[in-house]
C-alpha positions as CSV (number, residue, x, y, z in Angstrom):
1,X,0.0,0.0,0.0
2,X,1.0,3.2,-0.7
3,X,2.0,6.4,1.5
4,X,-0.4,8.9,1.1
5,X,1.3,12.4,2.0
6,X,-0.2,15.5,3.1
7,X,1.4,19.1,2.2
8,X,0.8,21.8,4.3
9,X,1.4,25.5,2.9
10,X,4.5,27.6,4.7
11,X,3.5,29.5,7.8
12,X,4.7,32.0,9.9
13,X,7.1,30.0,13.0
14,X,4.5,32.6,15.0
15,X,1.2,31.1,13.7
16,X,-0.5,29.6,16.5
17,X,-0.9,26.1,16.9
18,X,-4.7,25.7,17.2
19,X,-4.8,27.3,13.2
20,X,-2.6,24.5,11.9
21,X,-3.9,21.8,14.0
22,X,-7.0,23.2,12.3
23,X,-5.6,23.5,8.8
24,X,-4.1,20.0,9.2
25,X,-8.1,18.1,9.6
26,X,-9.3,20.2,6.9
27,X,-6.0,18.8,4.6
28,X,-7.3,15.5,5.5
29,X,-11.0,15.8,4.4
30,X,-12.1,14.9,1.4
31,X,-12.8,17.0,-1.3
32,X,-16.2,17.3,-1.6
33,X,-16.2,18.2,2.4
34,X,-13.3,20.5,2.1
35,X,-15.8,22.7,-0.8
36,X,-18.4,22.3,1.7
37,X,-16.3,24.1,4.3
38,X,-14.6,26.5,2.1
39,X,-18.2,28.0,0.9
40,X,-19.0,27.6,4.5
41,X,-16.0,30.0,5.5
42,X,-17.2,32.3,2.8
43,X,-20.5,33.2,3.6
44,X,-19.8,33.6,7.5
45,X,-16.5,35.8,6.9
46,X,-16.4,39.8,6.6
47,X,-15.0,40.6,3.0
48,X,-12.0,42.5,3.0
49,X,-10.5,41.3,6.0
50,X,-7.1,40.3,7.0
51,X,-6.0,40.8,3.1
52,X,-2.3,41.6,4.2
53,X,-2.2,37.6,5.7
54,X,-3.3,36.0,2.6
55,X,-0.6,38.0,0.2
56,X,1.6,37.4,3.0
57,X,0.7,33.8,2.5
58,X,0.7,33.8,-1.5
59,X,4.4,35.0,-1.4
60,X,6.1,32.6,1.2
61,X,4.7,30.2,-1.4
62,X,5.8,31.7,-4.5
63,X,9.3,32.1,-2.8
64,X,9.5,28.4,-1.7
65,X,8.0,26.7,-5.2
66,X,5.9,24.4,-3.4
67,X,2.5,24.3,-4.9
68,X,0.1,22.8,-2.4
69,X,-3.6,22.3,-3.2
70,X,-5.2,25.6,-4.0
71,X,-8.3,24.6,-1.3
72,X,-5.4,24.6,1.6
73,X,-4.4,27.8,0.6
74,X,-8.2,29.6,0.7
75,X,-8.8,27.7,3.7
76,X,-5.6,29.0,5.8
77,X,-6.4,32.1,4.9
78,X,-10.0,31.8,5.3
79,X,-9.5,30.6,8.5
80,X,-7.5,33.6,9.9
81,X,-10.6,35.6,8.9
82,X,-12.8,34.0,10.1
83,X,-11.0,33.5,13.8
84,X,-10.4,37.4,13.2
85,X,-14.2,37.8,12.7
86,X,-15.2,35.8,15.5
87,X,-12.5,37.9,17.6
88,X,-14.2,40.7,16.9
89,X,-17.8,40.0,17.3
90,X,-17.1,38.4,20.4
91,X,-15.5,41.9,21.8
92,X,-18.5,43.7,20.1
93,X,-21.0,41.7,22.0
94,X,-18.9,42.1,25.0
95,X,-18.9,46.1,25.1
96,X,-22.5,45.9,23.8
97,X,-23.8,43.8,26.9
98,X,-21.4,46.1,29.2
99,X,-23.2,49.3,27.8
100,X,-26.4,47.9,28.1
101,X,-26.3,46.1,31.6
102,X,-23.5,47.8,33.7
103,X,-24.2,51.5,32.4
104,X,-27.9,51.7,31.1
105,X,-29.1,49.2,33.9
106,X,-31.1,47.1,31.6
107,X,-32.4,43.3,32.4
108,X,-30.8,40.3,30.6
109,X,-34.1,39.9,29.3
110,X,-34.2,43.3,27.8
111,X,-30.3,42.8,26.4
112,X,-31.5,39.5,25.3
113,X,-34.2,40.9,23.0
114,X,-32.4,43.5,22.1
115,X,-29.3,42.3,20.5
116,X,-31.1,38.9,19.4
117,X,-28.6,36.8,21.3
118,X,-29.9,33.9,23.8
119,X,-30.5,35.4,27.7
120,X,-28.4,32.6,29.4
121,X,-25.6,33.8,27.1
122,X,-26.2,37.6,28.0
123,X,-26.6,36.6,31.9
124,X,-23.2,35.0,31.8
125,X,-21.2,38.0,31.0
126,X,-24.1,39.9,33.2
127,X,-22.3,37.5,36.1
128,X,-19.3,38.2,34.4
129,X,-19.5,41.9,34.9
130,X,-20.4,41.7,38.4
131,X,-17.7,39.2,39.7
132,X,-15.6,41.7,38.5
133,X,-16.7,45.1,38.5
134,X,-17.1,45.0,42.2
């Protein structure tokens, strides 16, 4: 039986590990799941963002001639957007809830319906904010 091989595109030494533990299961997935993913990806990342990564990307590879499947590429790069995205939401909820519940006084309930996110989640950083800000 045959080896079967896996490339993985260059990285940065600096790129953290949870990205190319994450970049290596998607190199093993099939193609029709890796598509799957990819368009995924696509419809739940911001365009335009984190553009200086992927050229970053594009010319470690044109500098080390390896030629790795195009799908690893898109989803490397996709994949720092979308951890970018997810960053960034995650802080805008945070200073949302924060307005909302520590300065404007309002319930969780009231946040909740508000922002259209799911009370228990709201009541956490509610708790959150009051472990802390006392």
């Amino acid at each position: 039986m045959e080896k079967d091989y896996i490339q993985l595109p260059p990285m940065p030494s600096d790129t953290p590990t949870e990205l190319v533990a994450i970049v290596w299961i998607y190199v093993k997935m099939e193609e029709p799941e890796k598509v799957q993913i990819l368009d995924f990806i696509r419809e739940n990342v911001k365009p335009g963002t984190n553009e200086g990564e992927k050229e970053k990307l594009m010319e470690l590879m044109e500098k080390s001639k390896l030629n790795p499947s195009p799908y690893v590429e898109e989803f490397y790069s996709l994949m720092q957007e979308l951890i970018g995205t997810l960053i960034a939401q995650a802080c805008e909820m945070s200073a949302c809830i924060y307005q909302k519940y520590c300065i404007e006084e309002k319930s969780t309930k009231e946040i909740s319906e508000a922002i259209h996110v799911p009370q228990d989640a709201v009541e956490l950083m509610a708790q959150y904010y009051e472990k802390n800000m006392k």
